[in-house]
N, C-alpha and C positions, 0 to 999 in steps of 0.2 A: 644907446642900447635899447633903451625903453621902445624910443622913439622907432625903433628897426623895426622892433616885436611887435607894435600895433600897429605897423605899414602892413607887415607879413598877414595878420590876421585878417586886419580889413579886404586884406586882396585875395586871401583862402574864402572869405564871406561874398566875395564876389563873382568867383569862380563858383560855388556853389548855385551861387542863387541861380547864375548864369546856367548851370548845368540842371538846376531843377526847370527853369524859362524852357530847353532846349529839350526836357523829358516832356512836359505838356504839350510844347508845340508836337512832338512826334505822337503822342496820345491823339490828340487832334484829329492830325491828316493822316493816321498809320490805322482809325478806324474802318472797320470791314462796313463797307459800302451796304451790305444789306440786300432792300430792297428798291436802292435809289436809282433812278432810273428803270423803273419797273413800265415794262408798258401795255395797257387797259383798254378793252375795246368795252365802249359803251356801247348798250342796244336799250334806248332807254323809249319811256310810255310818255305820249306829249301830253300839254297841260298841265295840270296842277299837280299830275305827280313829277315832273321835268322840275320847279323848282325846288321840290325835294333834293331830286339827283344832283340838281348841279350844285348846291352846297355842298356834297361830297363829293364833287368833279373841281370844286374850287380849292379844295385841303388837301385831295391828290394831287392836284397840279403844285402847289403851295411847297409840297412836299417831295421835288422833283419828279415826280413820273408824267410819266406821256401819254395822255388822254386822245383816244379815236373816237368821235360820237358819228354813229351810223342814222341818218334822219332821210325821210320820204322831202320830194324837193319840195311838197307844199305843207308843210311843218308848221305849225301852229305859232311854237314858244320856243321849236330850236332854233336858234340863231345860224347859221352858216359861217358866217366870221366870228370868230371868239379868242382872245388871249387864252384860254386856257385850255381849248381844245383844240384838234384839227379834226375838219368836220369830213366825211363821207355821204355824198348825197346822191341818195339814189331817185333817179328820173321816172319816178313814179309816185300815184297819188295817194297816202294812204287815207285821206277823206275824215279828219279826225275833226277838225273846225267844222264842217259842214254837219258832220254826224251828232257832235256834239251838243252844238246848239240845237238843234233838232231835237232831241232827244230831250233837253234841258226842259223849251216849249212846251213839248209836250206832255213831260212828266209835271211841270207844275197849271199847267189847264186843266189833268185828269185830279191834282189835290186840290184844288179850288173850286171843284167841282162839289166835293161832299159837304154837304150842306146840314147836315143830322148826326147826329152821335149813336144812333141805333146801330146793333151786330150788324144786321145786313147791308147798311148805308158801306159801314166799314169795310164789311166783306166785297162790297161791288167796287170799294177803291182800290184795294187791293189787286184786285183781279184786273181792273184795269190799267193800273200802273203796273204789273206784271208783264199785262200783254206789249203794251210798250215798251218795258225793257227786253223783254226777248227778242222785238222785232228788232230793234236798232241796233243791241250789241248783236245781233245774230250776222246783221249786215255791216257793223264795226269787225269785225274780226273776220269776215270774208273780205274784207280790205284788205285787212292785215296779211292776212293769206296770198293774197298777192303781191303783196311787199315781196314774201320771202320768197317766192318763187322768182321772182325778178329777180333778186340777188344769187339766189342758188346755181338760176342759170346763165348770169352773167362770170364765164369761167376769169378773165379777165381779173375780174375785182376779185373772188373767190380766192387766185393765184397770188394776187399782190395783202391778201389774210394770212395765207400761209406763209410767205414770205416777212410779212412784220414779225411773225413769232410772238405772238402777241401771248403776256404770264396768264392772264386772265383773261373773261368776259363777266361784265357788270351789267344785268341788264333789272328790268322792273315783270316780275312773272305775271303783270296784268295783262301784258301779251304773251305770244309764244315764242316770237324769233329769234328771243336773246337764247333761250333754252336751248332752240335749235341749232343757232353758229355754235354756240360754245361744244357740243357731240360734233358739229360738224368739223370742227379744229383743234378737237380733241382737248383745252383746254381747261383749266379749274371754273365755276361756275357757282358765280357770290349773289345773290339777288337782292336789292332795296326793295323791299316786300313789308306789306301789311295784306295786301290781299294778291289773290293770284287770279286766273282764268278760270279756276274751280274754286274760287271763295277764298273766307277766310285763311290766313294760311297755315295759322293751327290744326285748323279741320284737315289737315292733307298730309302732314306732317307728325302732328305731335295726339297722343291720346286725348278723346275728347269725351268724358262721360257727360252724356246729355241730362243726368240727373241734378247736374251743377255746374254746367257748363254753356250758356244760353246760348244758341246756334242767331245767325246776322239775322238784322232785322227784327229781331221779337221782340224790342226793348224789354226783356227781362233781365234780373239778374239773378246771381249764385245762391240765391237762395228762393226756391221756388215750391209752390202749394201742387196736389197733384195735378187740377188741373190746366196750370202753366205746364208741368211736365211731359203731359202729354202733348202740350201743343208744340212745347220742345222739341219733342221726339218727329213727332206729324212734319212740322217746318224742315229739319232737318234731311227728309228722306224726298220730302216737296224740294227746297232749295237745291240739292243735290243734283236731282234728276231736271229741275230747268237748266245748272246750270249745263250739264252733260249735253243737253238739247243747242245749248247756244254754242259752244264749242269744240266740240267732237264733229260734227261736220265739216266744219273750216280745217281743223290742225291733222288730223287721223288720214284724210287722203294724201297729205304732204309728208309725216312719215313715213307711209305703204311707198312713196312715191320715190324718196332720196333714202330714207334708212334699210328698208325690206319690211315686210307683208309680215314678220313675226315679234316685232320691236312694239310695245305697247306706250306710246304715246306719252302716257302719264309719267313714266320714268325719266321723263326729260326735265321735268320738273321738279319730283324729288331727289335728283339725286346732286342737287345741288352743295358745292361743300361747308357757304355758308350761308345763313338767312339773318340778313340785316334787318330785325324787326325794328317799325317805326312807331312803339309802344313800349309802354312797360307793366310792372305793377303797382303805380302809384296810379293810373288811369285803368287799368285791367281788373276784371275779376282773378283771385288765384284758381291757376290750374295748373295741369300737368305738361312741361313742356321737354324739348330736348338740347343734347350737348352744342348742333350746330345750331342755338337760335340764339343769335347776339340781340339784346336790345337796346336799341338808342332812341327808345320814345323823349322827345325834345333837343334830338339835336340839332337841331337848326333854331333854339333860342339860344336869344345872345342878350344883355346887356343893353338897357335904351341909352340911345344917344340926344343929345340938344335938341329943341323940334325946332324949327323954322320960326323966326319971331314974329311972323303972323298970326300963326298956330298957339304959340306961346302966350300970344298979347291976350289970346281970346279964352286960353283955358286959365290964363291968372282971372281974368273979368269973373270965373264962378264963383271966386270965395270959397265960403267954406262949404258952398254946397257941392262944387266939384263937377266932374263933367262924366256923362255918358258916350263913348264911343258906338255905333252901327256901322257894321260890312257885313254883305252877306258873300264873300269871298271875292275873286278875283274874276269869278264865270257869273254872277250877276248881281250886277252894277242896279237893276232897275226892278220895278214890280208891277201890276197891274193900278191904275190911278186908283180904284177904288180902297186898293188896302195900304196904298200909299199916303192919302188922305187921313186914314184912319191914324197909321204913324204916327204921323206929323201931327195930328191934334192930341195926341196922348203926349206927345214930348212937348206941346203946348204949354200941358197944365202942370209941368212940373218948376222946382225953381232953377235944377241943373244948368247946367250948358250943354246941348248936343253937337256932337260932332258927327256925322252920318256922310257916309260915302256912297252918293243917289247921281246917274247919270239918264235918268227920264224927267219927264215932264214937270215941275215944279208944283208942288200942291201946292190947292189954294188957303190950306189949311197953317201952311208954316208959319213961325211963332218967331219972335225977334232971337231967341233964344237956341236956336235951330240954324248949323253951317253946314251946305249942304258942300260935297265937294268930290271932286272925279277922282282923288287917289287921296290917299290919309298914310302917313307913316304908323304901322299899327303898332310895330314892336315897339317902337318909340313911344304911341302914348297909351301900349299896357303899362308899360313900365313908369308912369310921372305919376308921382304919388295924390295927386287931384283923380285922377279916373276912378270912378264907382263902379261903374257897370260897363261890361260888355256884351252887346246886344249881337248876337252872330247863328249863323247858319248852322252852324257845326261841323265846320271841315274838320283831318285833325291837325291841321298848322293851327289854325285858332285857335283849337283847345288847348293845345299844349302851349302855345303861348299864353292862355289866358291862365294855367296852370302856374307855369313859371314864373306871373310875375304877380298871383297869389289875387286876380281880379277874379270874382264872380259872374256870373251870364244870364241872361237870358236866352231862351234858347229861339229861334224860329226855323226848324230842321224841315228841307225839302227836298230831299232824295239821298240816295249811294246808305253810305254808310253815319250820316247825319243824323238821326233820328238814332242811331244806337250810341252812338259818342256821348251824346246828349244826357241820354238816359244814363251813363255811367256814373258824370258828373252829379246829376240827378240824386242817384242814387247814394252819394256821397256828401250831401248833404251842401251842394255849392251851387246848384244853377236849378232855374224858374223855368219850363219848355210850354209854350203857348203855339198850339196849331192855327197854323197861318188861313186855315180855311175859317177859323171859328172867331176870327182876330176881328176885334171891334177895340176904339178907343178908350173903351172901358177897363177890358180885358188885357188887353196891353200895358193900359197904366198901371191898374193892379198887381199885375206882374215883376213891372218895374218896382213899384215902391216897398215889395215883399223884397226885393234884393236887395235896395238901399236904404232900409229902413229896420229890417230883422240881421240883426250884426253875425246871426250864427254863418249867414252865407260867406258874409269876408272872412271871417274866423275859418270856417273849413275848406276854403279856397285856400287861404293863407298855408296852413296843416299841409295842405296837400304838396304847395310851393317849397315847403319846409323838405317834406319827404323826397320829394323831384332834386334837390341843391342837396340832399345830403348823399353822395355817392363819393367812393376812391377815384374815380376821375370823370369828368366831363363825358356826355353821350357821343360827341362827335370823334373823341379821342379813341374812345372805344371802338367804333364802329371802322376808323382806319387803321388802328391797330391789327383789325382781324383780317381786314382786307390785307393788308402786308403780309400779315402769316400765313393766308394763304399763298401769296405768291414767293416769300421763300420757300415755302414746303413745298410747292409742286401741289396743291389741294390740302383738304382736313379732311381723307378718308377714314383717319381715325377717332372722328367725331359724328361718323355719319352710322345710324341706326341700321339693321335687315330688318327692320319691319316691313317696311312698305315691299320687300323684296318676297313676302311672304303671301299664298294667298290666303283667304279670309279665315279657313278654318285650321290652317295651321296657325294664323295669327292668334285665332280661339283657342287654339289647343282641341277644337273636337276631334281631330281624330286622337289623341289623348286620349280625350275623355272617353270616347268610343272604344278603344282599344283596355280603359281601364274599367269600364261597364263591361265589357264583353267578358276581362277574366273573372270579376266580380259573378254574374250570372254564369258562368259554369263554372267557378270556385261551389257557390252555392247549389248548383244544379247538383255536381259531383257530390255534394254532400247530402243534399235530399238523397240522390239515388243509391247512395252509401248507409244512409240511416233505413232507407226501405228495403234492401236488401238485407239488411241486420235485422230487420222487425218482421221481413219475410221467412229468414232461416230461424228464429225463435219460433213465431209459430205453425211451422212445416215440424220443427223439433218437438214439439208441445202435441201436437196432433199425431205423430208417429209415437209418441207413449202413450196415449191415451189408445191408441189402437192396441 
């Protein structure tokens, strides 16, 4: 009997378990799909912001959806064949490698030119790396301009857009095309953005009081004496108006052209429904920002991996003095001999190990202690507990690597937005900025040994690293999370602002203010004329008794 009764049980406990087995698997596969199988037309910006994107084009794909990456046929860094895209090429030039480099050249011949630290030395550098960016991006984005017209009037491809149905378009607002398919396919419209075709992309989007708020380029920061303020303010209405100069001629004929003659241009870019910033506030000054602005400053840091036991053999050989890493990014490998020299004898006289990524002429200055080499795994050896210092350009993959894996810098910034990255670090008590026109192996050294030698720099690197790791979820999670939400929702029109839909003085409220000065002065008027009429009938009363 016994024996009956815990056959009976045991096969009740099997049936159960069996039936809970058979509740999970339907949990499983009975999940609502979402947004898998979503599918993304990229319109992405070549270059260094391309390997941004496509770490988000690797996590979409990662995460079933179907990536379209739309590229001009003579594409820099977009691949054509890719696992993870399927690519659309369009059989025109949009001249980004030629422009680029160009560009590069010449912005740093016009910094190596200033020789003096005096206002006006500064001022005439200024002005002529100025003039140089407005001529080349002026002639970069009349390229671009022709992209889109290519595409626009190829009806062919236009037809087979509308026909993918494509949830979204994902594009970088440092051009304008992505802005423009997504109106033209009516579309939700997500942008990987730090900066746009009119700057910053706070300044276009979110309030920016220039009182404490530094406009690109000034290397100031949030806290500022009057007269940084002013030059805030002056920079600000300056920046503004070149940049309107460099791109309002290119994009404003091509709207008047496909959208109609009363569509203001600028709309195409805000009304984007989400802004994937590639910042945050552990890097940022605090300001004032808005609902659609995601930020995933560092997500494209990851965890180092193994280095290559070459690499390995040579950064154990420092000891305990540890090694210095040099790149000045992935756009230049090389420098003029002269301040290449200098380098090289400043990482001479130290006892480090350098690791420097140099693909010019070999100084004759190099030191046993100095590998020179055409690519470096960087994330790799921020992250080996031997590296001291990182010596960099200031892109913000750099930074924000050199952030997350809590390394200090030295800074050598030569163009974009380099020289302000810099300075933020700077400012936060983690990285050394030595101007490459002033760079002697003096000055160099010095630099170097204030960062490895004065412990506050690791220490508030470190802080910083601290603050970057301490988040509810990972940057990159975040930044596909919102991508997805746009695409089941159909857009975030409920996170998008009427400001920008406002014009200036409604945004001020003057005609408010005008309207509430107006009752104000004849509230008051009305009452003067009320009290002089009152002081007129008393003494008309007064004078007729006296008569």
């Amino acid at each position: 009997m016994w024996v009956a009764i815990t056959g009976f049980g045991y096969l009740m406990t099997i049936m159960k378990k069996s039936r809970l087995l058979l509740f999970i698997f339907m949990l499983v596969f009975m999940q609502p799909s979402g947004t898998s199988g979503g599918r993304i037309l990229v319109f992405p910006l070549d270059g260094s912001h391309w390997i941004n994107m496509k770490v988000l084009i690797k996590e979409l794909h990662a995460r079933g959806h179907e990536i379209t990456v739309v590229r001009p046929s003579d594409s820099w860094y977009i691949s054509e064949k890719s696992p993870l895209y399927k690519s659309v090429t369009l059989p025109c030039s949009g001249g980004f490698e030629e422009n680029f480099e160009k560009f590069l050249s010449e912005q740093l011949e016009v910094r190596l030119e200033k020789n003096s630290t005096s206002v006006w030395s500064r001022l005439w550098t200024h002005i002529q790396m100025e003039r140089v960016l407005i001529n080349q991006f002026s002639h970069f984005h009349k390229k671009l301009s022709e992209v889109i017209v290519h595409m626009f009037e190829d009806e062919k491809l236009m037809q087979s857009f509308y026909d993918a149905k494509y949830d979204m378009v994902l594009t970088d607002p440092g051009i304008g095309g992505g802005a423009m398919l997504a109106r033209r396919l009516h579309v939700p419209l997500v942008f990987n953005v730090r900066w746009t075709i009119q700057g910053e992309a706070h300044f276009l989007i979110a309030p920016s009081p220039l009182a404490y708020v530094p406009f690109t380029a000034t290397e100031m920061t949030d806290k500022m004496t009057f007269p940084q303020r002013v030059k805030n303010v002056l920079s600000y209405f300056a920046g503004m108006y070149t940049l309107s100069c460099i791109t309002e001629p290119a994009y404003k004929p091509l709207v008047r052209r496909y959208f109609g003659p009363d569509v203001d241009y600028s709309t195409f870019f805000l009304d984007a429904d989400i802004w994937l910033m590639r910042n945050d506030f552990v890097f940022e000054f605090p300001r004032p920002t808005m609902p659609n602005i995601v930020y995933m400053g560092g997500f494209q840091c990851k965890p180092s991996n193994p280095l290559p036991a070459d690499l390995e053999e040579f950064v154990q050989s420092s000891g305990d003095h540890g090694v210095i890493i040099m790149t000045l990014g992935t756009l230049v490998s090389k420098l003029p001999q002269k301040i290449s020299e200098e380098i090289a004898a400043a990482f001479g006289q130290l006892p480090q190990k350098v690791i420097w990524r140099y693909t010019g002429q070999k100084p004759a200055s190099l030191e046993n202690n100095t590998l020179l080499v055409n690519w470096l795994p960087q994330n790799d050896l921020l992250g080996h507990p031997k590296t001291k210092v990182f010596v960099t350009h200031g892109g913000t993959n750099g930074v924000q690597e050199a952030i997350y894996h809590g390394v200090p810098v030295v800074g050598l910034p030569l163009f974009f937005d380099q020289p302000d990255n810099l300075s933020r670090i700077r400012a936060k008590g983690a990285a050394v900025i030595v101007d490459i026109a002033m760079l002697n192996r003096q000055i160099f050294k010095e630099a170097l040994e204030t960062v490895l030698y004065n412990s506050s720099s690791r220490e508030n690197m470190q802080r910083l690293s601290r603050l970057h790791r301490d988040q509810p979820m990972p940057p990159l999670d975040r930044a596909v999370f919102w991508i997805e939400h746009v695409m089941r929702h159909k857009g975030a029109r409920h996170l998008q602002t009427q400001s920008h839909k406002m014009s200036w003085f409604v945004y001020n409220c003057v005609d408010v203010i005008a309207a509430l000065v107006a009752v104000v002065l004849a509230a008051a008027f009305l009452c003067i004329s009320t009290v002089r009429s009152a002081w007129s009938m008393i003494c008309n009363g007064r004078k007729v008794k006296r008569e």
